[in-house]
N, C-alpha and C positions, 0 to 999 in steps of 0.2 A: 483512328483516322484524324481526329483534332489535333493530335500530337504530333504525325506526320506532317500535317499541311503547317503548323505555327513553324517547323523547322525548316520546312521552306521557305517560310514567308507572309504564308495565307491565315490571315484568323477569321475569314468569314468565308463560308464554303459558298456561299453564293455570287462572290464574284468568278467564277469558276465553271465548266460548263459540263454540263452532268447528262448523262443519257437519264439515269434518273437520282434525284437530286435526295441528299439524306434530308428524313423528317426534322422537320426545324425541333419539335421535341426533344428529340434523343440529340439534336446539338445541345441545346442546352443544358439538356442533362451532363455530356459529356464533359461543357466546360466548366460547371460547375463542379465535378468529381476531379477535375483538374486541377481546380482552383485551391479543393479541399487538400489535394496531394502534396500541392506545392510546386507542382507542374507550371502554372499560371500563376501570374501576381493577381491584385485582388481588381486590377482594370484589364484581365486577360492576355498579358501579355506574355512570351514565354520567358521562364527565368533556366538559371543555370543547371538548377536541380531538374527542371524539366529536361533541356538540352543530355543531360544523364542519364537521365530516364530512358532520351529515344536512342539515345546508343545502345543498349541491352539488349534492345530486338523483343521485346517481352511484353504482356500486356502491361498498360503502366500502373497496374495494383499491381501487380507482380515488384516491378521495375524499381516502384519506390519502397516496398518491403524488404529488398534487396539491397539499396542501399542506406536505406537507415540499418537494417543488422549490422554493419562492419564495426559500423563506431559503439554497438551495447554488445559485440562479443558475442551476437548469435547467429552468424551466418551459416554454419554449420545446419542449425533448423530450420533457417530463413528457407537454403535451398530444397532441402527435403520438403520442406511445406509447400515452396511453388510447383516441384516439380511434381508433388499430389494435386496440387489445384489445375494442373495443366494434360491431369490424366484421371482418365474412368476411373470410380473407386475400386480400390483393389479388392473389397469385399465382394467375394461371391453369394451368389442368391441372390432370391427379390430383397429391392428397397428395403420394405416391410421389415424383415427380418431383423434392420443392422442397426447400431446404435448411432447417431450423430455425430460421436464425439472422433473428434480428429487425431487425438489423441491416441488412441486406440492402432490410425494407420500409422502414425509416427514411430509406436514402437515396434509394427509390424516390418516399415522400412528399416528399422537397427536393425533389427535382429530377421532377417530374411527368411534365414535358415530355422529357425524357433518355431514354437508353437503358443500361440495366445490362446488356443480353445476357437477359432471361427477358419472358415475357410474362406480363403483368398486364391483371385485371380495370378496365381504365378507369371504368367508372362507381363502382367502388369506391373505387379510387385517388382521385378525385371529392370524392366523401361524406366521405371521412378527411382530406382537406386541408381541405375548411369546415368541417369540424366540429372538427380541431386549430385553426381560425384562430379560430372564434366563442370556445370556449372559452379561447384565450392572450389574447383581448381583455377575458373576462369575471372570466378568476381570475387572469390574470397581473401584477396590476397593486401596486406596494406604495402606501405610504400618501399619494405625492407624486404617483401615476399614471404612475409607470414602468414600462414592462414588462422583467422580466429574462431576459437568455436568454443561450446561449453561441454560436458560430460553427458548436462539433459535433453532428449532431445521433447518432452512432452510437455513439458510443465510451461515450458515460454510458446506453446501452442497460442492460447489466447491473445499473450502481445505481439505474437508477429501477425496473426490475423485483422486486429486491429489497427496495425500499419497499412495492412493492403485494403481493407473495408472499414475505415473510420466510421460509414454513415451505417453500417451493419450493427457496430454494436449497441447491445441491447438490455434490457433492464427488467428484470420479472414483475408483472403485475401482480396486485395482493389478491389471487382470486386461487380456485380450487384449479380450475383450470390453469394447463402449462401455458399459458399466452404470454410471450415480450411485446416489449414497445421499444422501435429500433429509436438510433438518435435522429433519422429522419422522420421520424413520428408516425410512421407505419405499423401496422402490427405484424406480428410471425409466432406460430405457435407448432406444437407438437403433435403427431396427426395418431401418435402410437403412446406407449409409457416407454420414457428414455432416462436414464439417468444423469443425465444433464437439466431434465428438468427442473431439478430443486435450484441450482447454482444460478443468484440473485444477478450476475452478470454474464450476457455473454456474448461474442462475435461472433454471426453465421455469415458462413462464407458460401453458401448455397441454398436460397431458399425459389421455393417452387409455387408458382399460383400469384394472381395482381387483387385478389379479392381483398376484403378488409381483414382475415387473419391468413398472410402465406405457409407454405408448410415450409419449417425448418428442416434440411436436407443433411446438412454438415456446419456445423460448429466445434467451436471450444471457449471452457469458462477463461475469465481474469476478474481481477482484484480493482475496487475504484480507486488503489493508489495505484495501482499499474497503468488504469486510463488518466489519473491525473497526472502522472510523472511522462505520459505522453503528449497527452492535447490540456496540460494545464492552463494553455495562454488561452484557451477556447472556453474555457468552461467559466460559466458565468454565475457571479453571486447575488441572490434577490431577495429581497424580502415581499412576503406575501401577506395579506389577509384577506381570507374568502372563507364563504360559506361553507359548512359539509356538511350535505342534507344526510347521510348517513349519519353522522353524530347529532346533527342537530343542535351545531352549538358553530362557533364563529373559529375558526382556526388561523392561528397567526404563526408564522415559520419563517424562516430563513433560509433558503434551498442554494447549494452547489448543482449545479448542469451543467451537462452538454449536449444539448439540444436537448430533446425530450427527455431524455436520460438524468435523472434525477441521482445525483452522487452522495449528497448529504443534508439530509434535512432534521430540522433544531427548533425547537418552538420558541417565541419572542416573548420575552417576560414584559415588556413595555411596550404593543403595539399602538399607532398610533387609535386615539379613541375616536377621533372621526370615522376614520377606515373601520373599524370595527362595528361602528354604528350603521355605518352604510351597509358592511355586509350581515349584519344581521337584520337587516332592515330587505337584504332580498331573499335572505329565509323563512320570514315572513310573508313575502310578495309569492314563493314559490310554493309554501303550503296553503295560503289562501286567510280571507278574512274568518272561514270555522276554525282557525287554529288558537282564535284568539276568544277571551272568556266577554261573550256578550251577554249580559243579565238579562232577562225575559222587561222589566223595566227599561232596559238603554236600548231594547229592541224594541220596545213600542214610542220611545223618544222618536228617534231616526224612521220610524212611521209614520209618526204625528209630521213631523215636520216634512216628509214626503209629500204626506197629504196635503199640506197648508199649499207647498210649492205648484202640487198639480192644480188646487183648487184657483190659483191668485194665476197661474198662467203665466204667459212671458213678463208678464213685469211683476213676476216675485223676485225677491234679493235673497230669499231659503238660499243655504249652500245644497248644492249636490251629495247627498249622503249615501248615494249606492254605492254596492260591492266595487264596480267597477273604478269608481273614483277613488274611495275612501285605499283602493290599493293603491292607484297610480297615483296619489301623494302622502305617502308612507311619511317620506320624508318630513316634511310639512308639519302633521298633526301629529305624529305616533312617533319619530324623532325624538322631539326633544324630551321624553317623557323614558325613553328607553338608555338612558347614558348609565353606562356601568354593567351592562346586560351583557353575556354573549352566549345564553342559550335560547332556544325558541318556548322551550318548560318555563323560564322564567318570565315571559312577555307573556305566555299563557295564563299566568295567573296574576297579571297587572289589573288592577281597575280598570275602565276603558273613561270610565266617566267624567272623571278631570279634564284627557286629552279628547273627546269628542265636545265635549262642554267648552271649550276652552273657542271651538269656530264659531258661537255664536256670540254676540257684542251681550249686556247686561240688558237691554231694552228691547233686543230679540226672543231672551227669553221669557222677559215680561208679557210680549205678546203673544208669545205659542202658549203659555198657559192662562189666556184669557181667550184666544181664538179655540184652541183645542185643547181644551182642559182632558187633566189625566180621567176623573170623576165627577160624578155630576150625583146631587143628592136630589131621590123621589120624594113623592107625597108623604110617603110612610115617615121621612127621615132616615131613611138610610142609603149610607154615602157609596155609589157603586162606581164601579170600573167602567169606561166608555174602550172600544176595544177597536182600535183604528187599521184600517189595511190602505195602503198607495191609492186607491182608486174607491168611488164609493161610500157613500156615509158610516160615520164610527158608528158601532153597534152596541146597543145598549142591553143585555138579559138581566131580567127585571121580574119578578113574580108579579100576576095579575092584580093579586089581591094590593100591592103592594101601587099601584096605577086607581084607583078610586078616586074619584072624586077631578081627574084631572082630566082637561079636555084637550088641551093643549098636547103635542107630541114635544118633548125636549129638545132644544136646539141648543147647535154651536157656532161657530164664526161669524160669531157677531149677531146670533140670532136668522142666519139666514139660510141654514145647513139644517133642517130636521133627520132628530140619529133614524136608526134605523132600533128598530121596536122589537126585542124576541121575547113576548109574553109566555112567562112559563107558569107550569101549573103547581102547587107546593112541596111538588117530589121533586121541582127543577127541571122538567120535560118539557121542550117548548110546545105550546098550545098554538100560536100565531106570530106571523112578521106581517109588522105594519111600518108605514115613515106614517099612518094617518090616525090616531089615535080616537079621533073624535069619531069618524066615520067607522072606525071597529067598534066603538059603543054603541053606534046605530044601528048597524047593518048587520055587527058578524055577532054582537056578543050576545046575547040570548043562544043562539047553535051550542055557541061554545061552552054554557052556562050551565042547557041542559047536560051537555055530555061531563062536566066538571063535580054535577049534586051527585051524580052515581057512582062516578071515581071516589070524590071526596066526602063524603056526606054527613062528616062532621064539621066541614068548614062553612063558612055564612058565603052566602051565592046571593049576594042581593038583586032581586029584578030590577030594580035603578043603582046602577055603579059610580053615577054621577053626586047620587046625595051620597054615599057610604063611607065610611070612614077608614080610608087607606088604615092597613095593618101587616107589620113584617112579621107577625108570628105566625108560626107552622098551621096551629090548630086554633080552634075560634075560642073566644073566653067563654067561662062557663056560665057566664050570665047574659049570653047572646043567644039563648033559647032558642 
């Protein structure tokens, strides 16, 4: 219809008066598939090849299949091919049964009278030999009245379908399944097992269904020098570097396409390092901050300093150290520390310490290990772990015995944070959680004291804990009678 009305005159059907007016859609669509023909220049207007086209009376994939064959010497197939695309498959029986390949009907039209092994609609078969012979009599002919043609009729299946459906042909995905990916970025797959499925290229000239995999109805394979030596001005050369979360590593290439249709791809001995950096920096953003080696140490760091920030409120200067940040600037801190990388195994096993250490100033860290020290040393003298979480006082486990003599509960931040207390008993069983040390010597320790002589009853249970003399060993001296 677009190609009638430009030969009139008209390129927009809406100045025109329609009982019901075509879907602005399928305009576009059309002049787009025009444009791809050569039917339209690239501002819609109609060119000569078009004007060609609409003399033929033929759909204009047909049209232009038709007359690009003359000049590559395959009009002979050209027309047997339109005049099968223009009729019911000659195969008899259900769908289901028949194979894809066009090919198949091509040499069914040579040879009529033959036998290929499948059963065919003969009055069809019929129709599509006269109407292939009228038409090679009517368009085949060049300016002396020769007609061109080749000996094959099967083998240039592929290239002449690719004249009439440029945006059909298709590219096999690297999967188990038969799926292509057309050059308009669609997908179409195989709904049976065909033997066309294995062939890395192909143009379907019938596919069936709008969902995200169509079923391929009728095809045939070709060569990516056959689609280059067609649509070479189209096919565009790029250099890539991206992620492949499959590999897990940074991939850098150099791809020939056209459209989706990937033609040839070459890996880059020299990509640029930036680009590399970047895409390895969002395969890290896409497996997550577990993919990277956090020591149980650089995890109670980014705790501590959690803590500091919740404790001091809106006017702390702490940087932001959750998951959620520490991803969205990858860039920033984990950057420059990954130059030379391009797998995600490799950043896996980087220290993190350097480039975490590296957002605090030298006088920040002086004061997170004066506000929240990593260890704080008891009575007894020995120097333990203070065990911090986001919210809530650092926790201190501390054997009882090892608490004598002190009244005081240990403090941090300045002295204004008492920890939180988990007195254990000398097998490391906690006995009680206190923040008030003094008041568990008044109130609770005697309960706990009795129940401690019957468990332990070789260690010293002094009735005043106040005068006794903190001790980190297991069991009591042998001259503590």
């Amino acid at each position: 219809l677009m190609l009638d009305l430009a030969q009139w005159g008209t390129y927009e059907p809406t100045e025109l008066s329609w009982l019901t007016s075509p879907p602005s859609g399928s305009i576009a669509q059309a002049k787009a598939l025009l444009i791809q023909l050569g039917a339209f220049s690239s501002d819609g207007r109609l060119t000569n090849h078009g004007r060609d086209m609409a003399e033929l009376a033929l759909h204009p994939r047909l049209a232009h299949m038709l007359l690009k064959a003359n000049p590559l010497r395959l009009m002979d197939q050209a027309c047997a091919v339109a005049a099968l695309l223009s009729e019911r498959d000659i195969l008899d029986g259900p769908p289901e049964s028949h194979t894809a390949d066009l090919r198949l009907r091509l040499d069914i039209v040579r040879r009529p009278t033959g036998s290929l092994g499948v059963s065919v609609r003969r009055g069809t078969v019929e129709r599509v030999v006269r109407t292939a012979d009228v038409w090679r009599r009517q368009f085949g002919r060049d300016k002396d009245g020769n007609v061109h043609s080749t000996s094959d009729h099967s083998q240039a299946a592929g290239l002449l379908l690719a004249l009439a459906y440029p945006d059909r042909i298709a590219q096999r995905l690297p999967s188990e399944e038969a799926r292509y990916r057309l050059v308009n970025g669609q997908g179409a797959q195989f709904i049976k097992p065909d033997p066309l499925a294995k062939e890395p290229f192909l143009v379907v000239a019938d596919v069936e269904g709008r969902g995200q995999w169509a079923k391929i109805n009728l095809a045939a394979p070709l060569t990516g020098q056959e689609i280059e030596s067609l649509y070479g001005d189209h096919v565009m050369t790029e250099e890539s570097v991206i992620w492949d979360a499959r590999a897990g590593a940074v991939r850098a290439a150099r791809r020939r396409r056209l459209g989706a249709v990937v033609l040839l791809e070459e890996g880059l001995s020299n990509p640029d390092p930036q680009l590399v950096t970047t895409a390895l920096l969002q395969g890290v953003y896409e497996a997550g901050l577990q993919a990277l080696h956090f020591t149980p140490e650089l995890t109670q760091w980014r705790t501590r300093i959690a803590w500091l920030k919740q404790l001091e409120g809106s006017d702390s200067k702490w940087p932001d150290l959750s998951e959620e940040t520490l991803l969205q600037t990858l860039e920033t801190w984990l950057g420059p520390f990954v130059s030379g990388m391009t797998t995600l195994n490799a950043v896996s096993r980087l220290d993190l310490g350097a480039p975490l250490h590296a957002l605090l100033t030298y006088e920040q860290h002086k004061h997170l290990d004066q506000m929240a020290p990593t260890h704080i040393t008891v009575p007894s003298g020995s120097r333990l772990r203070l065990d911090y979480s986001p919210s809530g006082p650092p926790v201190l486990a501390v054997r009882l015995q090892e608490m004598f003599g002190c009244q005081q509960t240990p403090r941090v931040a300045g002295g204004n944070v008492p920890g939180m207390l988990h007195l254990l008993s000398p097998a490391k069983r906690p006995m009680q959680v206190t923040q008030d040390l003094g008041g568990f010597w008044k109130r609770t320790y005697q309960d706990v004291r009795k129940d401690l002589r019957g468990r332990y009853p070789k260690h010293h249970w002094p009735e005043d804990p106040l005068s006794a003399l903190p001790t980190a060993k297991v069991k009591r001296r042998s001259d503590a009678g």
